[in-house]
C-alpha positions as CSV (number, residue, x, y, z in Angstrom):
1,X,132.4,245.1,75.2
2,X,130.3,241.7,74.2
3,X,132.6,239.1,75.2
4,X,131.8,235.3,73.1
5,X,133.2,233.3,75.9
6,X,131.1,229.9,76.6
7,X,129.5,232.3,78.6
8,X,129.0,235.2,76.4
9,X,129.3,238.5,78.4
10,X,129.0,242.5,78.5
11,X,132.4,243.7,80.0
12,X,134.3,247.0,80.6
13,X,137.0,246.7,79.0
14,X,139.9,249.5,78.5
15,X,142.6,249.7,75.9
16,X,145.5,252.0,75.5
17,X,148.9,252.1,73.6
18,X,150.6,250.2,71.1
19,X,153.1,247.6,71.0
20,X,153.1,244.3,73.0
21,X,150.1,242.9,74.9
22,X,149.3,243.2,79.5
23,X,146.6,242.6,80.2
24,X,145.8,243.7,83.4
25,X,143.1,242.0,86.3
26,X,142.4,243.5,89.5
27,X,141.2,241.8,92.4
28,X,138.2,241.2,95.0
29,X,136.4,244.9,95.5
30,X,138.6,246.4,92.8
31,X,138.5,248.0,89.3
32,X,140.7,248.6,86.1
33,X,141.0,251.5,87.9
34,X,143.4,249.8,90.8
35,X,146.3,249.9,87.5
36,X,145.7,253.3,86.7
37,X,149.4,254.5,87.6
38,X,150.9,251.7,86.1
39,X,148.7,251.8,82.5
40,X,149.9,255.1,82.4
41,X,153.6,254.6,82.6
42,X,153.2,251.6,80.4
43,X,150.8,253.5,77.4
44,X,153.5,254.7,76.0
45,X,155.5,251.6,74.7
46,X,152.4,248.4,75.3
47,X,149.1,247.9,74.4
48,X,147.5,247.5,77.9
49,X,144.2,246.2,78.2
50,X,142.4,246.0,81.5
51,X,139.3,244.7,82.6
52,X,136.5,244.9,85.1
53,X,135.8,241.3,85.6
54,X,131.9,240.3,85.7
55,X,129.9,241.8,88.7
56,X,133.1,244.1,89.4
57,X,133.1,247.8,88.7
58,X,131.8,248.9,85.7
59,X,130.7,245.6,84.4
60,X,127.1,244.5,84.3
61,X,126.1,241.8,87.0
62,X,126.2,237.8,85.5
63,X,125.6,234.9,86.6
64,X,127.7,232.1,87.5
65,X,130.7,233.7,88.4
66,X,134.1,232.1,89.4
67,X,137.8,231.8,89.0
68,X,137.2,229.6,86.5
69,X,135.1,231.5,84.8
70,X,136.8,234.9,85.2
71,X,139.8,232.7,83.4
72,X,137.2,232.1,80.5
73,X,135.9,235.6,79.8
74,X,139.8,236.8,79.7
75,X,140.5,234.1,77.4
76,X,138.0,234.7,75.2
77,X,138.7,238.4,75.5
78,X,142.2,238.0,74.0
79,X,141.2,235.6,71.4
80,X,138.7,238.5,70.6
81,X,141.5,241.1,70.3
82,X,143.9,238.5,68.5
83,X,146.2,238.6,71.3
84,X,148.5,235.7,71.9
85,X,151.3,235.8,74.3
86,X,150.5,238.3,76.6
87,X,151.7,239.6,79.7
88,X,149.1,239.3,82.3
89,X,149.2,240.6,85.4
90,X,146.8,239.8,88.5
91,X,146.0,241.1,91.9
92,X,144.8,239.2,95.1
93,X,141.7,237.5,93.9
94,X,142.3,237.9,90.3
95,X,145.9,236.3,91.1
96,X,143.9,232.9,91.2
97,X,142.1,234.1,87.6
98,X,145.9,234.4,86.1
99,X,146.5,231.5,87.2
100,X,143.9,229.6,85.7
101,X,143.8,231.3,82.7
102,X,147.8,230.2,81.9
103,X,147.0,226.8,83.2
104,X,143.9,226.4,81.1
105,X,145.4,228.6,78.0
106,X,149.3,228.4,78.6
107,X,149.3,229.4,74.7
108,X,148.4,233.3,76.0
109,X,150.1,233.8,78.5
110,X,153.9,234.7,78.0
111,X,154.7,236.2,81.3
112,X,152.6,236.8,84.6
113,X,153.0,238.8,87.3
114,X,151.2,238.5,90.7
115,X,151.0,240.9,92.8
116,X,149.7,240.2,96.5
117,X,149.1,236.9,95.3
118,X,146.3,234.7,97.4
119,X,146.5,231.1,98.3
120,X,143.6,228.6,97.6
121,X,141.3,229.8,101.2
122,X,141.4,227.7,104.3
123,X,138.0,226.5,105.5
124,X,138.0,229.8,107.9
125,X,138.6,232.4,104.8
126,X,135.8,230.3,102.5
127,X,133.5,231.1,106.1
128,X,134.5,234.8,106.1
129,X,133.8,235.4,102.5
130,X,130.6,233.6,102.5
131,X,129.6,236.0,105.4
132,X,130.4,238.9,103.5
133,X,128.6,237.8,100.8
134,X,125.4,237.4,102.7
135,X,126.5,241.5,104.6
136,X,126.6,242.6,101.1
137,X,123.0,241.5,100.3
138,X,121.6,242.6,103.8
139,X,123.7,245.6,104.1
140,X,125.5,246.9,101.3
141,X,128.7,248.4,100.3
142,X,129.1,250.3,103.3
143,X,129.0,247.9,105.7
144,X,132.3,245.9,104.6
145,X,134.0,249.1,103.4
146,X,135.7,250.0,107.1
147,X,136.5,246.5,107.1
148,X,138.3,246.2,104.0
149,X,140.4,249.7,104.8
150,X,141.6,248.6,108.4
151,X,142.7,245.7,107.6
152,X,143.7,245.2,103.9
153,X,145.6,248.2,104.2
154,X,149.6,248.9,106.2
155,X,149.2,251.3,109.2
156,X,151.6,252.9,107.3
157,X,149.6,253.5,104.5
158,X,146.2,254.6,106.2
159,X,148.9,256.9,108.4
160,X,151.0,258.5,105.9
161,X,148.5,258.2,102.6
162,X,145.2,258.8,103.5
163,X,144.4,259.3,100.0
164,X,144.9,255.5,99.2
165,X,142.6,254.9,101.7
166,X,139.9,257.4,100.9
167,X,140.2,255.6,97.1
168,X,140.0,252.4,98.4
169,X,137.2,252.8,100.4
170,X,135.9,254.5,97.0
171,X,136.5,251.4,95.5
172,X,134.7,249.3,97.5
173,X,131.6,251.7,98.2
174,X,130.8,251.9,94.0
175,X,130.5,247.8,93.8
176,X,127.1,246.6,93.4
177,X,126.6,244.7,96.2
178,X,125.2,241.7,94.5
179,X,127.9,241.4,92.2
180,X,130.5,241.8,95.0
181,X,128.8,239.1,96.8
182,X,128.6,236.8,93.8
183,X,132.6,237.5,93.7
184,X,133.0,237.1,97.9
185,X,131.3,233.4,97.2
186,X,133.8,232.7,93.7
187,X,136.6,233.4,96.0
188,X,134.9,231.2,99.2
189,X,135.0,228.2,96.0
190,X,138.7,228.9,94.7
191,X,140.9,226.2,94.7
192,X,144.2,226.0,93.7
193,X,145.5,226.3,90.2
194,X,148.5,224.6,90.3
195,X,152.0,225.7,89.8
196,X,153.0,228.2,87.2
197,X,154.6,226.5,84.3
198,X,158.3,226.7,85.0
199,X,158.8,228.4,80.8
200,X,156.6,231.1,81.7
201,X,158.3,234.0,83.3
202,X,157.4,234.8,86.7
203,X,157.4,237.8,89.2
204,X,155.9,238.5,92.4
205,X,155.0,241.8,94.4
206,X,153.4,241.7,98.0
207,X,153.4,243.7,101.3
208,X,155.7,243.1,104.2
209,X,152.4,243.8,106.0
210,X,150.3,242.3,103.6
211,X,147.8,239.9,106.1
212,X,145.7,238.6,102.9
213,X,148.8,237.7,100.7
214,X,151.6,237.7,103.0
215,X,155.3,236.8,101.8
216,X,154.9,233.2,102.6
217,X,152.5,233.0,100.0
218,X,154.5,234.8,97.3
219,X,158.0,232.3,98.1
220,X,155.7,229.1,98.2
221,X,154.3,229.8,94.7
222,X,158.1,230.7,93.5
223,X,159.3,227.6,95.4
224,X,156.7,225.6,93.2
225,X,157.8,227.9,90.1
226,X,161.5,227.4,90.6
227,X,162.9,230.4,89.0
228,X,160.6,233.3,89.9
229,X,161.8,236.5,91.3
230,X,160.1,237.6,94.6
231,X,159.9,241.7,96.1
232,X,158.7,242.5,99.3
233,X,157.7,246.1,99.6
234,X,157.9,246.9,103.1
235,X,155.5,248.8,105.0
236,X,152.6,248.0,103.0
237,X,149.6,245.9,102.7
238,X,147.4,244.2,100.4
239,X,146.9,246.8,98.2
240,X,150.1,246.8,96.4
241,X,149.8,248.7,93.1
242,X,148.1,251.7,95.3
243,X,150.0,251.8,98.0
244,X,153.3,251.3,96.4
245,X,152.9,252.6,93.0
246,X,155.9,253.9,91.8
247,X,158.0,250.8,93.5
248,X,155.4,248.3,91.1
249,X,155.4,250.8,87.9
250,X,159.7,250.4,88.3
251,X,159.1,246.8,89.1
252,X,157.0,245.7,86.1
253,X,159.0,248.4,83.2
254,X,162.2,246.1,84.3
255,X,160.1,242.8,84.3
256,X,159.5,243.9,81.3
């Protein structure tokens, strides 16, 4: 789909159902395809549209990506639809997108949800993502994709799921590398949206084991929020809506 953002640009873009508006944004090495449980159970009653955000997945690689401008090509993407008030849920990376986008666009986003929400990287994680970036381009996909499933993952998970493993690694081995680099470095530049406007519903879903966006992160962003509500799955990681996925489907159908 031809988005007409200030940056206009060709995105995968996937729309089911009728009724109100999620939009749905996965995170750093994922795809729409990280929501596939959850579009399903919610098909049947909201129009769910979800995204491959520019470099990621199915979408074509661009130039000059970022949070910010993840944010932008979302906004624009609902303006295109004639969506206002939407639901919008994010995951790790793409937490920071939501963000954004309902600081920058607070007129579209009704409700957010963030699951294994990130904080603004310390100077050590900006380091780590820049080397990835610069493994991706000498190495490729396969190179980060042990990495990614030993440590983004619970024990619990890789132990007593080893299909969520198997997809994740699937995940990460069919990004192009360049645009997965380009992603690692708008993640090394994040910095911190803000709080989320008190008026706008909040909810957040992480990992007890989650080591990328551990519990602190969730209660600090709640703190900020003052009203949010805050579940802790236990025994899983960073990959929340995979390795939890009918405990998020329940979790977002009573957010809901």
């Amino acid at each position: 789909m031809h988005i007409n953002g200030s940056t206009p640009r060709e995105l995968a873009v996937e729309i089911e159902g009728d009724g109100p508006a999620v939009l749905m944004v996965h995170g750093l090495g994922g795809t729409s395809n990280f929501y596939q449980v959850q579009a399903q159970a919610l098909a049947d009653r909201f129009r769910v549209i979800r995204v491959d955000s520019a470099g990621a997945g199915r979408s074509p690689l661009a130039d000059r990506i970022s949070i910010e401008s993840h944010a932008e090509d979302l906004a624009a993407l609902l303006d295109q639809l004639g969506v206002s008030g939407a639901t919008v849920v994010g995951h790790s990376m793409g937490t920071l997108v939501v963000r954004t986008l309902a600081a920058r666009h607070p007129a579209l986003v009704s409700r957010l949800v963030l699951l294994g929400a990130v904080a603004e990287p310390a100077d050590a994680a900006r380091q780590v993502q820049r080397d990835r970036a610069a493994t991706l381009r000498q190495d490729g996909t396969a190179a980060v994709a042990p990495g990614v499933v030993a440590n983004a993952l619970s024990e619990r998970t890789r132990r007593d799921k080893p299909e969520v493993a198997a997809f994740v690694r699937e995940l990460i081995m069919r990004q192009d590398p360049e645009g997965y680099a380009r992603n690692c470095e708008a993640l090394a530049a994040a910095t911190d949206p803000g709080p989320v406007d008190p008026a706008t519903p909040l909810l957040l879903i992480t990992g007890g084991d989650d080591k990328t966006g551990p519990p602190e992160v969730s209660r600090a962003i709640a703190a900020a929020h003052g009203s949010a509500t805050v579940t802790v799955i236990d025994g899983i990681g960073h990959w929340t809506a995979l390795e939890a996925a009918r405990d998020v489907t329940d979790h977002l159908l009573k957010f809901l």
